[in-house]
C-alpha positions in Angstrom: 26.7 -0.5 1.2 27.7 0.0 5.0 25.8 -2.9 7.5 23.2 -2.2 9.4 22.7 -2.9 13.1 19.5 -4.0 14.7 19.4 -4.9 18.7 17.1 -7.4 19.5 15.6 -6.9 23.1 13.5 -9.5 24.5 12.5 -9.7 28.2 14.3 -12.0 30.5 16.7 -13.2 27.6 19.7 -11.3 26.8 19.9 -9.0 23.7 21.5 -9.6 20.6 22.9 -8.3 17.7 21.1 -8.7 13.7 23.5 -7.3 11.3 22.5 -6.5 8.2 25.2 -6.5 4.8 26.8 -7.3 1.8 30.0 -8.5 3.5 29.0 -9.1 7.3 29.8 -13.3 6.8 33.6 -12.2 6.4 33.6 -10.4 9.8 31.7 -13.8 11.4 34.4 -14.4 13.2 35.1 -11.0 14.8 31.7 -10.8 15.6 31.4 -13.9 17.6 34.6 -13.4 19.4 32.8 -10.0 20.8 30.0 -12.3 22.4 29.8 -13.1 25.8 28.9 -17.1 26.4 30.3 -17.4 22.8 33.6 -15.5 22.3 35.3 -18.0 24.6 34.0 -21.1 22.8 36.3 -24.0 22.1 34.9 -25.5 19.0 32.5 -24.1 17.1 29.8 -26.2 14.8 28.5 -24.9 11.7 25.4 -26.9 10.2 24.4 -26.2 6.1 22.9 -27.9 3.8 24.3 -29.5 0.5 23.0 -26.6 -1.8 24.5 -23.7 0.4 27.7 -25.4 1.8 29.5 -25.7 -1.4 28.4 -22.0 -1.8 29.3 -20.4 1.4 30.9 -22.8 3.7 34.4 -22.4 3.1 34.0 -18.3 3.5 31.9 -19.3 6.9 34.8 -21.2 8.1 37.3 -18.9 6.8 36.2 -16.1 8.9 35.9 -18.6 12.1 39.0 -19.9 11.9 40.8 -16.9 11.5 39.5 -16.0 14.8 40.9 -18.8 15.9 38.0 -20.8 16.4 38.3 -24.1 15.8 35.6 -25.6 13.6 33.3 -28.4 12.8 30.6 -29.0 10.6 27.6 -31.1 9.6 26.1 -31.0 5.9 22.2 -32.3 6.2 20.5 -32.6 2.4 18.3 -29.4 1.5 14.7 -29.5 2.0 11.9 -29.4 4.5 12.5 -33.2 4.5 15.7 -32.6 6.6 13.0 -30.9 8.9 12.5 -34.7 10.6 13.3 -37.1 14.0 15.3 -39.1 11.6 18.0 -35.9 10.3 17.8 -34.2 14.2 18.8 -37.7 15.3 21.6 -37.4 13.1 22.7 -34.8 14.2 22.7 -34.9 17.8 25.1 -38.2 17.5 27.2 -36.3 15.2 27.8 -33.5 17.9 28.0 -36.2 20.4 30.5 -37.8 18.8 32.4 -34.3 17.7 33.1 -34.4 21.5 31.0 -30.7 21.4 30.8 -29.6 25.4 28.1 -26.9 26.8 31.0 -24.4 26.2 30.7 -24.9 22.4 28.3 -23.2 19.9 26.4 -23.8 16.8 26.4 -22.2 13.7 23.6 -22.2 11.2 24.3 -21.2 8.0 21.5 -21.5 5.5 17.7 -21.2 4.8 14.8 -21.7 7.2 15.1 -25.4 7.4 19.0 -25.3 8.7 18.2 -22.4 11.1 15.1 -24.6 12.5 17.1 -27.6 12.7 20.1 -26.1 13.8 18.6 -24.1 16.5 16.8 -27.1 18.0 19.5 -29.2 17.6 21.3 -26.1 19.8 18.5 -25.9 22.6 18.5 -29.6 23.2 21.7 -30.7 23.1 23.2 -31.2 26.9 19.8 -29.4 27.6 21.2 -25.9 25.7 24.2 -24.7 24.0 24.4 -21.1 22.3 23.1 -20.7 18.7 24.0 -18.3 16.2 22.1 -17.8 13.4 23.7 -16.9 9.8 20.8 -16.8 7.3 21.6 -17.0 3.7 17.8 -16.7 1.9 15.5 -14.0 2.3 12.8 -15.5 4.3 15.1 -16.6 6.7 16.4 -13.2 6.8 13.2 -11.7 7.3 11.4 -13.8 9.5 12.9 -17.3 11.5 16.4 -16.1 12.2 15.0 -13.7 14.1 12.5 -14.9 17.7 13.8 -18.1 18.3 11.4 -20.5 17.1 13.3 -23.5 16.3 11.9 -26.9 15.2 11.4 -30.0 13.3 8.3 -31.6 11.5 6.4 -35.3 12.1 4.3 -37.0 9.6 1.0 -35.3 10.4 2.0 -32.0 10.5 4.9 -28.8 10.5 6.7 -27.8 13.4 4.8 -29.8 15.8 8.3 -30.4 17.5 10.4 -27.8 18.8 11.5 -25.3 21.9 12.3 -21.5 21.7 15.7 -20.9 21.6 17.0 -17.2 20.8 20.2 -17.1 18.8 23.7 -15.4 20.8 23.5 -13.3 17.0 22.2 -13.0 13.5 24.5 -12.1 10.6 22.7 -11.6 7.7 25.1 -11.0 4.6 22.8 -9.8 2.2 25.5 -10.9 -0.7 24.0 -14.5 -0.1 21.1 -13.7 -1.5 23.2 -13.3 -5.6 22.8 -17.3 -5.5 19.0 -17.7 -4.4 16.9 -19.2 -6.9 13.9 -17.1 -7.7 11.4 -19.5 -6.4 13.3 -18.8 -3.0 12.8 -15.4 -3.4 9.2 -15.1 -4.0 9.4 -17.1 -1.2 10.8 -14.5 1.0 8.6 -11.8 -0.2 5.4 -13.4 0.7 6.6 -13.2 4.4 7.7 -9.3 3.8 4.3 -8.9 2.5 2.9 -10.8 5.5 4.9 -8.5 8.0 3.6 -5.5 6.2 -0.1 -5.9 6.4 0.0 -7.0 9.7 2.7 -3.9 10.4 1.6 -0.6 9.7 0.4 1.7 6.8 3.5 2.5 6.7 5.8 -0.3 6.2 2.8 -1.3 3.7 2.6 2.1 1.3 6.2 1.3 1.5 6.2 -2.4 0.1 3.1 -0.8 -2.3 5.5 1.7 -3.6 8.6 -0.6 -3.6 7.4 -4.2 -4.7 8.6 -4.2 -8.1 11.9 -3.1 -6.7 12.1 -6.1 -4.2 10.8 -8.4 -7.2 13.7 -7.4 -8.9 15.8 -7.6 -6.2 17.1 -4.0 -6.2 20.0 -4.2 -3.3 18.8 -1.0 -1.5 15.2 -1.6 -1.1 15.8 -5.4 -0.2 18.0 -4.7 3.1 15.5 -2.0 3.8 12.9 -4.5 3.6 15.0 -6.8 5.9 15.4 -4.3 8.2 12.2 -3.6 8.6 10.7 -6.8 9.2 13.6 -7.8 11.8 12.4 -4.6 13.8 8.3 -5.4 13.6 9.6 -8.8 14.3 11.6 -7.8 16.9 8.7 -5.7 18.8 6.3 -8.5 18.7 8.6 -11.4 19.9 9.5 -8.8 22.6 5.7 -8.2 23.7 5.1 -12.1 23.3 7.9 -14.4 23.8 6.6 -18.0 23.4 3.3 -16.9 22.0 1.4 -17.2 25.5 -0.3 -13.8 24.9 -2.1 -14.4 21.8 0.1 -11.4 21.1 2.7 -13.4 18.6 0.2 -15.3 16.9 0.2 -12.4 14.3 3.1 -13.8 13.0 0.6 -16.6 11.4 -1.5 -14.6 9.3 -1.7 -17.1 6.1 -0.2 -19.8 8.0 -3.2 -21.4 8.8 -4.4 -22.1 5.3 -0.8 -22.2 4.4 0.6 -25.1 6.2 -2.5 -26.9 5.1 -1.4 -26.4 1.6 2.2 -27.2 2.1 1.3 -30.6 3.7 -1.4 -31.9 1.7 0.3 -30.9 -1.9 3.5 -32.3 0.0 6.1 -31.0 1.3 8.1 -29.0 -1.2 5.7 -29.0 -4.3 5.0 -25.4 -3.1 7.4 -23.0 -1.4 7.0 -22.1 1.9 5.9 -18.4 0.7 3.9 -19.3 -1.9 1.8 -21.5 0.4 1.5 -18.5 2.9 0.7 -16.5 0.7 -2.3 -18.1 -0.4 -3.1 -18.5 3.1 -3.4 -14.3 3.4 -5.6 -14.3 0.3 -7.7 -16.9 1.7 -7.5 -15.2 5.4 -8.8 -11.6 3.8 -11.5 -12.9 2.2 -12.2 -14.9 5.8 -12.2 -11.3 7.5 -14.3 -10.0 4.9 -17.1 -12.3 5.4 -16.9 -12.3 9.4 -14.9 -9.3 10.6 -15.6 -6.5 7.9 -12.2 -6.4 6.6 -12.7 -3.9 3.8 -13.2 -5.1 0.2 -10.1 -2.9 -0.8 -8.0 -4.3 1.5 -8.3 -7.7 -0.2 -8.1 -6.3 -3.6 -4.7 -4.4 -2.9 -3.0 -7.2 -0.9 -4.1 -9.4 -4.0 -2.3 -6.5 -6.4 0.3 -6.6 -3.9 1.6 -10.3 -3.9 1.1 -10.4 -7.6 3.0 -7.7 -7.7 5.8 -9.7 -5.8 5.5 -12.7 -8.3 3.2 -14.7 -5.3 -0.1 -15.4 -7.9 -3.0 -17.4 -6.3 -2.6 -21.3 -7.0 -4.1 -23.3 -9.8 -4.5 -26.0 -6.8 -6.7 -26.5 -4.6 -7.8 -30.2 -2.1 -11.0 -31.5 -1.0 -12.6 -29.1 1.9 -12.9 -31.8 4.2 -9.3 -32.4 3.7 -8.1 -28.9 4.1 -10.1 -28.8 7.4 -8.8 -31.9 8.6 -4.6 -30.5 7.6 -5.6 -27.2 10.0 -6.9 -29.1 13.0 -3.6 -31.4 13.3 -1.9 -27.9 13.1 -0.5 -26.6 16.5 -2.4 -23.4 16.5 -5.4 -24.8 16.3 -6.9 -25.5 19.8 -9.5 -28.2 21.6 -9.6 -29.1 18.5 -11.1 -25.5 17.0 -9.2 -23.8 14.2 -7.8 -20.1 14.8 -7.5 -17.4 11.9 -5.7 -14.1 12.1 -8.2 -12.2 10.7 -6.3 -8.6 9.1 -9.4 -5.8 10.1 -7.0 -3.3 8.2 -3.8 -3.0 7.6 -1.8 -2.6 11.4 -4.8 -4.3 12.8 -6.1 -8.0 13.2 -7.8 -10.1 15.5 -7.1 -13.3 16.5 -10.3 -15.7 15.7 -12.0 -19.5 16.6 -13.7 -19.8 13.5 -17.0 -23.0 13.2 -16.1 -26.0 11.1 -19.2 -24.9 9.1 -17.9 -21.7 8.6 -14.5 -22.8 7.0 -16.2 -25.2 5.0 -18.4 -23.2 3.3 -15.2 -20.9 2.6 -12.9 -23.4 1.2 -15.7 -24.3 -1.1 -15.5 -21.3 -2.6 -11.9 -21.3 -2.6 -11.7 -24.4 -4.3 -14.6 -23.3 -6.6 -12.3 -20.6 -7.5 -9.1 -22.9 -8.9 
């Protein structure tokens, strides 16, 4: 299957490269040498975790080093906990102490987690050093390799530390994805599903048509899926760079509910996706009540993530609790809790919703479980 080529184009930042392929990690090192602020790098970092490292490092620093890069690297342990002030501490000291200069580069090579931490490790470091992002699971594929939203978490809540850094280039080598546990994948196909709704009819007819195909991880329809959520993601980070416009917020529909979830089960009990895409149910049923989303809407994005293995959760927290998780989140604001709202598929609205509004709600979503 020949790669694909995507060119990211955001205002005031230069464009980049995502390729999309089977065997695009073997040509890493090519690619890179191609890059201006990159190709002329003296060392080269790559930072993994200790489930994809033993995996894919060696072919990552295969393809570097032939070349002639030379190249470092730094193993964190896989999880959201490596998502911390403590592991981002680590690291810095460890590029520190690799000698890395503001000529060198950093390579992420792994999930979410290594391409958040990697990326703000990259943007901080002597104030900014390039970043290249290398994703090897399909939600990073599909959704943060791709704007430059880089961070780390702190005890009361995700992401509440971090900078927007875009990467020099994404290589996504689709043959990665042979080795990712299914969990992980459901994972991934929540956020296609999250893209799609908020997308187009088209891109979601597509999914409708093709979800058992991308369940089953049918090599075709998966880099078309990848593709096309890099390109809606593309447009919107391009409209909306450090979601000052209210125009990127899109990009949270079921986060809201979701992150809740993810921090008050604990970090880990539930993926990522699966979190998220509880949050869309939840967020449907929202817009039903208060922006006349249409019944069917919920019922077919329901059909839809079952379809892609993403079942509503058997658990559920206390409201008050729930409320409480959403208004230490960072999109909430003066201290009021913001939904995207879907009003069909294509279109949403970005909404302050009344504490006594999302209780009542998550009473009847915990009445549900």
């Amino acid at each position: 299957m020949p790669a694909t080529k995507i060119v990211v184009n955001i205002p005031g930042e230069d464009a980049y490269d995502v390729r999309i392929g089977p065997a695009v990690l073997d040509d890493l090192g090519a690619s890179l040498r191609a890059l201006p602020g990159v190709g002329a790098a003296p060392r080269l970092l790559v930072v993994s975790d200790d489930n994809v490292a033993p995996l894919y490092l060696d072919a990552a620093k295969a393809s570097l080093n032939a070349a002639g890069y030379p190249v470092s690297d730094i193993v964190v342990p896989a999880g959201e906990a490596s998502k911390s002030l403590a592991v981002i501490g680590e690291v810095w000291e460890a590029m520190a102490q690799l000698g890395l200069t503001r000529d060198c580069a950093v390579v992420a090579l792994g999930g979410g987690v290594v391409g958040d931490l990697a990326g703000f490790a990259a943007s901080t470091y002597m104030r900014g050093i390039p970043v290249v992002q290398a994703p090897t699971t399909l939600l990073a594929m599909v959704d943060s390799s791709v704007g430059g939203k880089t961070g780390v978490n702190l005890e009361t809540g995700k992401n509440l530390v971090g900078t927007f850094k875009q990467p020099s280039f994404v290589c996504a080598s689709t043959s990665t994805l042979a080795t990712l546990p299914e969990r992980e994948w459901r994972c991934g196909c929540a956020e296609v599903a999250k893209s799609a709704v908020i997308d187009s009819d088209e891109f979601f007819f597509w999914l409708m048509d093709n979800a058992d195909a991308l369940a089953a991880r049918d090599e075709a329809v998966t880099a078309e899926a990848i593709a096309r959520c890099v390109v809606f993601k593309a447009r919107v980070v391009s409209e909306d760079k450090t979601e000052s416009r209210g125009v990127r917020e899109c990009l949270n529909y079921g986060h809201t509910l979701g992150h809740a979830v993810e921090s008050l089960a604990g970090y880990g009990t539930y993926s990522h996706g699966a979190a998220v895409a509880e949050g869309m149910r939840f967020a449907a049923r929202l817009g039903a009540a208060l922006a006349g989303t249409p019944v069917e809407l919920v019922q077919t994005q329901d059909a839809l993530l079952d379809a892609l293995g993403l079942p509503a959760l058997a658990w559920s927290a206390s409201p008050e609790a729930m409320l409480s998780a959403m208004k230490r989140d960072k999109k909430a604001r003066a201290g009021v809790v913001r939904f995207v709202l879907p009003l069909d598929v294509g279109r949403w609205e970005l909404r302050d919703v009344d504490d006594d509004v999302i209780l009542e709600h998550l009473r009847a979503w915990e009445a549900s479980k």
